[in-house]
C-alpha positions in Angstrom: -16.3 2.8 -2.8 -15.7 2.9 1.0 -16.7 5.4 3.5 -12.9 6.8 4.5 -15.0 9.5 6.7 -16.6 6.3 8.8 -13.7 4.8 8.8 -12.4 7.6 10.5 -15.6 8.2 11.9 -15.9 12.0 11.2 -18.3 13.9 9.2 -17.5 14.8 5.3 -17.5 18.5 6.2 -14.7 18.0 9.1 -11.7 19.8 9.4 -8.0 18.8 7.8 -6.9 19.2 11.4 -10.2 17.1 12.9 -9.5 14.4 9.9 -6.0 14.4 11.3 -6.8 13.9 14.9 -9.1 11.4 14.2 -6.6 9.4 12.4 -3.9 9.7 14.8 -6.1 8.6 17.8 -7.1 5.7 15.7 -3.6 5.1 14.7 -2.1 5.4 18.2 -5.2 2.7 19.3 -4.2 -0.1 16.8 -0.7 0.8 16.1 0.7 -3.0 15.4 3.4 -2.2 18.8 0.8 -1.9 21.4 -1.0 -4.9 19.7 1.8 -7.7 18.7 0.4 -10.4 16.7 -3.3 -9.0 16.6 -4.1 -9.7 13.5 -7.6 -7.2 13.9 -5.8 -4.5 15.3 -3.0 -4.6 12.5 -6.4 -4.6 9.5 -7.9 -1.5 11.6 -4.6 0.1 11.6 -3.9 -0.1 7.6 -7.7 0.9 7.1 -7.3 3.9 9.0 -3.7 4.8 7.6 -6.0 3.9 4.3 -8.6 6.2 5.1 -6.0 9.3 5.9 -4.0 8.9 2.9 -7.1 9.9 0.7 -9.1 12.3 3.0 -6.0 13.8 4.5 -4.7 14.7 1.4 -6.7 17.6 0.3 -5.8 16.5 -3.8 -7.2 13.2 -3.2 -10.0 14.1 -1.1 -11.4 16.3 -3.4 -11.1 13.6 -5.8 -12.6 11.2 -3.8 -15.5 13.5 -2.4 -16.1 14.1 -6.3 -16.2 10.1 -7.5 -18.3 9.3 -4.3 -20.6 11.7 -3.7 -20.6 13.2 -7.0 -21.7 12.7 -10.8 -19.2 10.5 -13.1 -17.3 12.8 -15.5 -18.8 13.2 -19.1 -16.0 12.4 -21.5 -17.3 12.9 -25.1 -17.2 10.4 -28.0 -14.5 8.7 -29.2 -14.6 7.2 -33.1 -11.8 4.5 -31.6 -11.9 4.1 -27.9 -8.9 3.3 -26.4 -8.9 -0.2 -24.2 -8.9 0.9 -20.2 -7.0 -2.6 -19.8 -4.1 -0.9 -21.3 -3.8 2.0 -18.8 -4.6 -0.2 -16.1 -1.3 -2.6 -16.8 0.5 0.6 -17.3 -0.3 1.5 -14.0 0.2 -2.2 -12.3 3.7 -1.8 -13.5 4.2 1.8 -12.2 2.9 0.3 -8.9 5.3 -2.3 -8.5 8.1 -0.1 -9.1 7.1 2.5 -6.5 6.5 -0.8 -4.1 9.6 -2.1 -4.9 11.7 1.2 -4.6 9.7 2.2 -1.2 11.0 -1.2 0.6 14.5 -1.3 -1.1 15.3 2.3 -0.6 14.1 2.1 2.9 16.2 -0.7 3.9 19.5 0.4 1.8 19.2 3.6 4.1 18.3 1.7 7.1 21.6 -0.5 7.6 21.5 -1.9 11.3 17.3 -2.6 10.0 18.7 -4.7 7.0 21.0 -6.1 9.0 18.8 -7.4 11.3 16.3 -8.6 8.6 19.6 -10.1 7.3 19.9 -12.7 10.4 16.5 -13.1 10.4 16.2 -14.7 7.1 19.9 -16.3 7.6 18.0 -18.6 10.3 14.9 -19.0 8.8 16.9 -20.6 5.9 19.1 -22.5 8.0 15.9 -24.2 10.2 15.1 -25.2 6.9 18.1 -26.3 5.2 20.5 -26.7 7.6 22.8 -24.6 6.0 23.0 -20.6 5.1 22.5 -20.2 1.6 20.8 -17.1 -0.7 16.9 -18.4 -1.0 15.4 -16.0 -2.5 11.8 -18.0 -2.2 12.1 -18.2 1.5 13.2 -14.6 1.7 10.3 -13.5 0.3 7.8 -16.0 1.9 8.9 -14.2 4.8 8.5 -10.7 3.8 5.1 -10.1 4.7 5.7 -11.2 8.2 8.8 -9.1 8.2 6.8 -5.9 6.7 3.8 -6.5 9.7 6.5 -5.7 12.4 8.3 -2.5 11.1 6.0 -1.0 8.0 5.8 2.5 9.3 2.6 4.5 9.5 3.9 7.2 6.9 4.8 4.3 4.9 0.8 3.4 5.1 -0.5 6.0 4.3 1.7 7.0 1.5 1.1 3.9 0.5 -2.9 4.5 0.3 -2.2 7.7 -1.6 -0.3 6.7 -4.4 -2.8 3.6 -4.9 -5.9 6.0 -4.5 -4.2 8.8 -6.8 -3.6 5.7 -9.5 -7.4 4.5 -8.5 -8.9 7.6 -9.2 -6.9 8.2 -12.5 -8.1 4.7 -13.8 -11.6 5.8 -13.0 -11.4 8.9 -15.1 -10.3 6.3 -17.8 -13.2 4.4 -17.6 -11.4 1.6 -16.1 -14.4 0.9 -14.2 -17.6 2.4 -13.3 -17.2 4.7 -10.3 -21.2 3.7 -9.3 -20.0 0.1 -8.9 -18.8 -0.4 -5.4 -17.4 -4.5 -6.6 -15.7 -2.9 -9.7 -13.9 -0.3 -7.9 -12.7 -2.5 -5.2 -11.9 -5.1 -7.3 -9.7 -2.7 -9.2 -8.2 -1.0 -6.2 -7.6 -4.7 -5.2 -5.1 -5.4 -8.6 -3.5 -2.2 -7.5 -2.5 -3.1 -3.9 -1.5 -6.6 -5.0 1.0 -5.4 -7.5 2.2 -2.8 -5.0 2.6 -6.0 -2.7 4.3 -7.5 -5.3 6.6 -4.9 -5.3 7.5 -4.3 -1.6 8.2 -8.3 -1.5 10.7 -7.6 -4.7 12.0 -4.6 -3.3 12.4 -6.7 0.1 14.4 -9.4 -1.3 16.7 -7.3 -3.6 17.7 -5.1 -0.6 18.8 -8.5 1.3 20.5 -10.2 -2.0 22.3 -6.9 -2.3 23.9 -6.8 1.1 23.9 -10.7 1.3 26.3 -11.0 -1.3 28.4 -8.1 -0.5 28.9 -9.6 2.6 29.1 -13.0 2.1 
């Protein structure tokens, strides 16, 4: 499991309020503005909002402090096991619907935003085509690009949260063993694509939406 505490290069024992300074100098350093098109300052940026939305939430740190540095739970027997695949598909779905409602409910409330993603896609399409017409493929081909300009850093680090929260609930669940550094990242991996998944859903259905009412 990463070190969120290097990441953020503070000691395990520091403050809520050093943890948060440390982040925000971080944050302010790599913020994707001061750094357009820098691809490594945009990946240290999203690690650090990473790192915060775990050890900056005292729930989730104490989690995380616990799977890390401490003993895996002891669970007792169970006469019929229950597969950790099927809690782990419950939870890629849950995922995608909090992706897809975090992107779509932020543009719905953010009109002069979607309208602007609105003209951008209109002339992506049409440098394409030749024509304006609802794509929903190219829409969403373009949604990642779209998301590295404007995803917010509360958006990041929420984002972490809920994905660490589900992580650390699969792990409980035997979903993978916490002692594995490749299982749990390969897990926490299926999480963050399905909540991709979702913000590129929830991007396009925001468009469609006010596309066709304002066609």
């Amino acid at each position: 499991m990463k070190d969120y505490y290097k990441v953020l290069e503070v000691e395990k024992d520091a403050t809520a309020a050093a943890i948060k300074a440390a982040f925000r100098k971080l944050a302010k350093e790599n913020h994707p503005d001061h750094h357009p098109g820098d691809k490594k300052a945009e990946a240290r940026f999203k690690e650090a909002s990473e790192a915060y939305g775990v050890v900056g939430d005292a729930g989730a740190k104490e989690e995380y402090d616990r799977l890390r540095f401490g003993s895996h739970g002891t669970y007792g027997f169970k006469e019929k096991p229950v597969n950790p695949e099927i809690y782990v598909a419950q939870m890629l779905e849950k995922l995608y619907e909090a992706g897809h409602d975090d992107i779509r409910g932020y543009l719905l409330n953010d009109i002069k935003k979607l309208r602007e993603e609105i003209e951008t896609v209109r002339k992506i399409i049409k440098e394409k085509l030749g024509y304006d017409a609802w794509k929903p493929q190219i829409v969403m081909d373009h949604a990642p690009d779209a998301f590295a300009s404007w995803i917010s850093e509360d958006m990041e680090v929420r984002r972490s949260k809920i994905i660490h929260v589900a992580l650390f609930n699969l792990l409980r669940q035997n979903a993978a063993d916490s002692k594995r550094d490749h299982d749990v990242e390969r897990l926490k991996r299926r999480l963050e694509h399905a909540w991709e998944e979702g913000r590129v859903a929830g991007y396009r259905d925001a468009l469609e939406l006010y596309y066709v009412r304002n066609k």
